[in-house]
C-alpha positions as CSV (number, residue, x, y, z in Angstrom):
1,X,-4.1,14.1,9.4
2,X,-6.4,14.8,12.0
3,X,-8.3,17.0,10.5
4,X,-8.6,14.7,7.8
5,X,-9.8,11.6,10.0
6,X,-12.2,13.6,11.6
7,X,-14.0,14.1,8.3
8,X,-14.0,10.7,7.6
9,X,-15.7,10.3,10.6
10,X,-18.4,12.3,9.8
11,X,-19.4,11.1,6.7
12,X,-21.5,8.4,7.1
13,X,-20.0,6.4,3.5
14,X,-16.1,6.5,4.9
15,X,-17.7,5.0,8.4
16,X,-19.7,2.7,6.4
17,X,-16.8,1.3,4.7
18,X,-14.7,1.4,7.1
19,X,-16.8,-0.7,9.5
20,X,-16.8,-3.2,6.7
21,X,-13.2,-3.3,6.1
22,X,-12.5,-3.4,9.5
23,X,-14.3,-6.3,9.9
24,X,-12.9,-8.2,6.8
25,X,-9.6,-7.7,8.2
26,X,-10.1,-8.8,11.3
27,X,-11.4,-11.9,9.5
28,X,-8.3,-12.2,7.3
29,X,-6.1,-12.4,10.4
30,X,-8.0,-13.8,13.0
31,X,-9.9,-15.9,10.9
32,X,-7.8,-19.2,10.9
33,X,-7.9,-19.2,14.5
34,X,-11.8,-18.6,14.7
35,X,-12.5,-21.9,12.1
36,X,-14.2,-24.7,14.0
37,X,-13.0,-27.0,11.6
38,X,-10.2,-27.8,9.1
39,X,-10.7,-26.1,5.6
40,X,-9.9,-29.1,3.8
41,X,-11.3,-31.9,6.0
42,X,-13.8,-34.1,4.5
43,X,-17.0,-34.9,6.2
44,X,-18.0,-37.6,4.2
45,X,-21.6,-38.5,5.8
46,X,-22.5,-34.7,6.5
47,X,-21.7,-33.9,1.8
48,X,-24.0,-31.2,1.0
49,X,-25.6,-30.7,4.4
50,X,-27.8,-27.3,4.9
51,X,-26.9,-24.8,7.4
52,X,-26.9,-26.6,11.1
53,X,-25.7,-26.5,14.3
54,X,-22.4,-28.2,13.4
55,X,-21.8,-27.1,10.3
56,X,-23.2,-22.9,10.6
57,X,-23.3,-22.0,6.8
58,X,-23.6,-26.0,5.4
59,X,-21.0,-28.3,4.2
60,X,-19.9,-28.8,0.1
61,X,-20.0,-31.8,-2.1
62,X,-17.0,-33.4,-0.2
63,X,-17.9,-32.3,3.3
64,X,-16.2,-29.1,4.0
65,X,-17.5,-26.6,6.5
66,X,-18.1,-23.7,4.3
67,X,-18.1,-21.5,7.6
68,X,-14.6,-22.5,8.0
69,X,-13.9,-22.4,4.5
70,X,-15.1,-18.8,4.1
71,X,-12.9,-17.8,7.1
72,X,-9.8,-19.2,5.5
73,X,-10.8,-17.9,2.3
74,X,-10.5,-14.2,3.6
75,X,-7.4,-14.0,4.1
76,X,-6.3,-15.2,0.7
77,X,-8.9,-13.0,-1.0
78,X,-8.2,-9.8,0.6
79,X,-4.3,-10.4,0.6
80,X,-4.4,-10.8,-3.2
81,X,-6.5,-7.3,-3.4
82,X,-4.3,-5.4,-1.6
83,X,-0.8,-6.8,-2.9
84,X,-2.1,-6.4,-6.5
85,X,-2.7,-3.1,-5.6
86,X,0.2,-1.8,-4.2
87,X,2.1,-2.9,-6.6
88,X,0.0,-1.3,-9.5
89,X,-0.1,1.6,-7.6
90,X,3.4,1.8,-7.3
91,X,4.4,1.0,-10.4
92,X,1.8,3.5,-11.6
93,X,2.8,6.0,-9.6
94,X,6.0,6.3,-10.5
95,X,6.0,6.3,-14.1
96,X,3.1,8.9,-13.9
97,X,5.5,10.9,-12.2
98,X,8.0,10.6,-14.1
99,X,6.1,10.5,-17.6
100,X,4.5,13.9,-16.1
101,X,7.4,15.5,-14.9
102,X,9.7,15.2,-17.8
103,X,7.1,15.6,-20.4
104,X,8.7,16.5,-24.4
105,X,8.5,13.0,-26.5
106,X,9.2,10.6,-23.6
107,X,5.6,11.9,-22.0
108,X,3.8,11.3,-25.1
109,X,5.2,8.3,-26.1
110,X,4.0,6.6,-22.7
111,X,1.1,7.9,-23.2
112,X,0.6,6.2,-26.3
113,X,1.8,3.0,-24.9
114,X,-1.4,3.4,-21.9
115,X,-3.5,4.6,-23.7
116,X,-2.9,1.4,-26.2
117,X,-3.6,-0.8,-23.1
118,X,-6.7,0.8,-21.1
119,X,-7.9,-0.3,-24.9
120,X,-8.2,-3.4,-23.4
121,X,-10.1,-4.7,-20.7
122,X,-8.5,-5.4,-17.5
123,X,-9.7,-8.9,-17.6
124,X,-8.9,-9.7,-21.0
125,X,-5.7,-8.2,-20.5
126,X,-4.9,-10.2,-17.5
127,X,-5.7,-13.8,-19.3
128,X,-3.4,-12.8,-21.9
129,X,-0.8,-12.6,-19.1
130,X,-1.5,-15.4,-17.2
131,X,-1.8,-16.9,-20.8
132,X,1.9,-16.8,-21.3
133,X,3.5,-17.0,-17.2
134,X,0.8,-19.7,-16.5
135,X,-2.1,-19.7,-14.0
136,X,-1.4,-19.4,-10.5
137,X,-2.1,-17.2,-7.7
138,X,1.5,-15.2,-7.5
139,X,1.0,-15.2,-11.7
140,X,-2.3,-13.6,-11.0
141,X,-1.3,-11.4,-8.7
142,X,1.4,-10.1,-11.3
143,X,-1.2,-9.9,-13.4
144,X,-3.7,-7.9,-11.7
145,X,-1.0,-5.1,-10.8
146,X,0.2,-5.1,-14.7
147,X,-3.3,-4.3,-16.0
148,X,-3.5,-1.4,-12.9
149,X,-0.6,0.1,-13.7
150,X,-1.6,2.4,-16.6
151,X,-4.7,3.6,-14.9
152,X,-2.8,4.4,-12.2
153,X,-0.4,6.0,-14.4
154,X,-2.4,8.8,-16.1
155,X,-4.1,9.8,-12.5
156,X,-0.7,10.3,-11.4
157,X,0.9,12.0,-14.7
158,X,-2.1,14.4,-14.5
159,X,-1.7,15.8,-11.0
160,X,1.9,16.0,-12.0
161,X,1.2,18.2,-15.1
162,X,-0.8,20.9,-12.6
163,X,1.6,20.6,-10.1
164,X,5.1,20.8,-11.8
165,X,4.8,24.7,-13.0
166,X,4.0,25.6,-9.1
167,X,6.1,28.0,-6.9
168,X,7.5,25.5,-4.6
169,X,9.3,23.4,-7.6
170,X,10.4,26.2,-9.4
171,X,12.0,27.1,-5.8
172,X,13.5,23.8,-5.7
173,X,15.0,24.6,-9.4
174,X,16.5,27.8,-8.4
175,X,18.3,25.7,-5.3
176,X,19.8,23.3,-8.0
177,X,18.3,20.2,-5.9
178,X,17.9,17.4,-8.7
179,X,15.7,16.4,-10.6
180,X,14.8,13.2,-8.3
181,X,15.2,14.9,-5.4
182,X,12.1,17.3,-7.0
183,X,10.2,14.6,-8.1
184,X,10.1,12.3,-5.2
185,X,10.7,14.8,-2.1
186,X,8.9,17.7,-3.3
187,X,6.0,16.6,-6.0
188,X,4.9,13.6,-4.6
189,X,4.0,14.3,-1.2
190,X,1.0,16.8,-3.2
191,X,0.3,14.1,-5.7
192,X,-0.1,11.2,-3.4
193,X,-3.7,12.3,-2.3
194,X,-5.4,11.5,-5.9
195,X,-3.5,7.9,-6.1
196,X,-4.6,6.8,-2.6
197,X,-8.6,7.7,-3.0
198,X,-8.1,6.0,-6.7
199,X,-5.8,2.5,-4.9
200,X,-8.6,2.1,-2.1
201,X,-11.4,1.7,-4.6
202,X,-8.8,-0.3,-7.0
203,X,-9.0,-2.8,-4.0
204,X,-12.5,-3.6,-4.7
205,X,-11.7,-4.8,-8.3
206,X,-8.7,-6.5,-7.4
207,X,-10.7,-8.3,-4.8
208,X,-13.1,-9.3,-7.3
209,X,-10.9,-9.8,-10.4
210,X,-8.9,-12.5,-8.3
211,X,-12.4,-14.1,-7.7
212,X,-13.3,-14.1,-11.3
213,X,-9.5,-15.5,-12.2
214,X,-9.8,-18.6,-9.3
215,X,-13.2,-19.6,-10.7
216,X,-11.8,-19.7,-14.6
217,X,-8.8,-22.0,-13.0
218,X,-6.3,-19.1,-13.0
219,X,-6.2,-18.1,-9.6
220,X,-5.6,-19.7,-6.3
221,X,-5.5,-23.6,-7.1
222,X,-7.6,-26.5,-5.2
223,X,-8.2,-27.3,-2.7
224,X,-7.2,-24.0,-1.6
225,X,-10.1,-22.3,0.3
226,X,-10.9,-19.4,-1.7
227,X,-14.2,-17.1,-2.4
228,X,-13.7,-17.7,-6.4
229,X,-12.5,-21.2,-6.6
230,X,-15.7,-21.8,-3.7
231,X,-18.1,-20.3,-6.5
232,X,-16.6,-22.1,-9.2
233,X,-16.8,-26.0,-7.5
234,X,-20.5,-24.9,-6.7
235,X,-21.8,-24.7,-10.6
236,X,-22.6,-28.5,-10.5
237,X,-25.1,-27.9,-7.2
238,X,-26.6,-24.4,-7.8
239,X,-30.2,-26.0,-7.8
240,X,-29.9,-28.4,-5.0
241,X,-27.7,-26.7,-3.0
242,X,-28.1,-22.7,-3.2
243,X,-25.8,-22.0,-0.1
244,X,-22.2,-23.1,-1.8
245,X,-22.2,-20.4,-4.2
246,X,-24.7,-18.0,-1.7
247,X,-21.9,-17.3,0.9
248,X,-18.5,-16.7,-0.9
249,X,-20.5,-14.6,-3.2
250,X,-22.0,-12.8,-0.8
251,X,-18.4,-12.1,1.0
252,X,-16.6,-10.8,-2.3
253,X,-19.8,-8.3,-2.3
254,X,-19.6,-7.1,0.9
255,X,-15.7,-7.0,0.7
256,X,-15.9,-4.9,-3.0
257,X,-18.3,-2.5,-1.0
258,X,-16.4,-1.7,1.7
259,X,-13.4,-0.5,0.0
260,X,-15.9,1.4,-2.4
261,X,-17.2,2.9,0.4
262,X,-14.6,3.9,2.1
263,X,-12.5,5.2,-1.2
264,X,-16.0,7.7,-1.7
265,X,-15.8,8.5,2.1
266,X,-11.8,8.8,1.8
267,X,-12.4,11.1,-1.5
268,X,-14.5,13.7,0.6
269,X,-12.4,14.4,3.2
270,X,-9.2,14.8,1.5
271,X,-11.2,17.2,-0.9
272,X,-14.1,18.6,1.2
273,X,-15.1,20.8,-1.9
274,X,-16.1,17.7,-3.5
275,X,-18.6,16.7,-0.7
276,X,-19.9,19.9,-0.3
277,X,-20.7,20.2,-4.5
């Protein structure tokens, strides 16, 4: 583990990312605190206002600090990323595993079934979700990790195919452990490395598929401050006011680059080969 931090280190993507994640989780926890105002009071005679000394990054068509707003917003934003993630991942992971693993007809008949789905794209697929359980943010979030899932599962299932013929299962064969006990204890510790460079760049998607569902009215609901929904209430003022849509945009990016970053930087030092090639 050290080893492996002390690559990431020294490559100048993973600090890059890093840095950037750092610093939108630190706004996604401290954030609330650090808002000079609340996120859904109305400054009536400051609507629309530019960047000032009161208001930092401007006020919206009903007098919101954006500054405050964008602060609030992280948490939501980033929170949906990760959850939606980890539970693709998980979900993923496991029946990659076990699709992999057991293999025969079972294996190929998931892999019809994913291969049937990663036809679709992940945003069509998750508005035909949210289609039928409704639009909301724990709908979305559902969602997002649904449409994951396969992707996850054939990174998994592959690593499992290379890995299941290898001495140390076949020694856990000839001890008669199970065939859980082999799959969970003894081929997932060696498979896990693949699936977490893969889940921290599946961040950056979730991150910015959430924004795309809040600003088609599927996401996080108003007057909930979030980056999506921000960019979707500033359509009507793009031309007079530039700034409303400017600064949640420009948050998602830098949010959908770190975790990009840091899943290339992450890649290299868990594979040193590949960095070197």
């Amino acid at each position: 583990m050290r080893e492996i931090a002390t690559r990431l280190i020294r490559n100048p993507l993973g600090v890059a990312g890093l840095a950037l994640i750092s610093f939108a989780l630190f706004l996604a926890v401290a954030g609330p605190f650090l808002a000079p105002y609340d996120p859904t009071q109305f400054h009536v005679r400051a609507r629309l206002q530019g960047p000032s000394a009161a208001f930092w990054l401007g006020t919206d068509q009903f007098g919101r600090d954006i500054f405050s707003r964008i602060l609030w917003g992280a948490r939501s934003t980033i929170v949906f990323g990760l959850t939606a993630t980890m539970l693709g991942t998980t979900f993923g992971m496991c029946i990659g595993l076990v699709s992999g693993y057991v293999g025969g007809r079972a294996d190929e008949i998931v892999m019809r079934l994913i291969d049937a789905k990663m036809a679709i794209p992940n945003l069509l697929f998750t508005l035909l979700i949210l289609t039928v359980l409704g639009g909301n943010a724990t709908n979305a979030v559902i969602a997002v990790a649904i449409a994951f899932t396969p992707s996850m599962a054939r990174i998994t299932r592959s690593v499992v195919l290379s890995e299941r013929t290898r001495d140390y299962v076949n020694a856990a064969r000839a001890r008669g452990e199970s065939s859980a006990y082999i799959m969970f204890r003894e081929i997932l510790p060696n498979v896990a490395a693949p699936v977490i460079v893969e889940s921290s760049i599946r961040v950056a998607f979730a991150v910015m598929l959430g924004a795309t569902l809040s600003y088609l009215g599927l996401g996080v609901q108003p007057p909930s401050p979030d980056w999506g929904l921000m960019i979707a209430e500033a359509r009507s003022f793009l031309q007079r006011s530039a700034w409303l849509a400017l600064w949640p945009g420009l948050s998602i990016a830098v949010v959908a680059i770190g975790f990009n970053l840091f899943g290339d930087g992450l890649r290299d030092a868990l594979n040193p080969r590949v960095g070197e090639a």
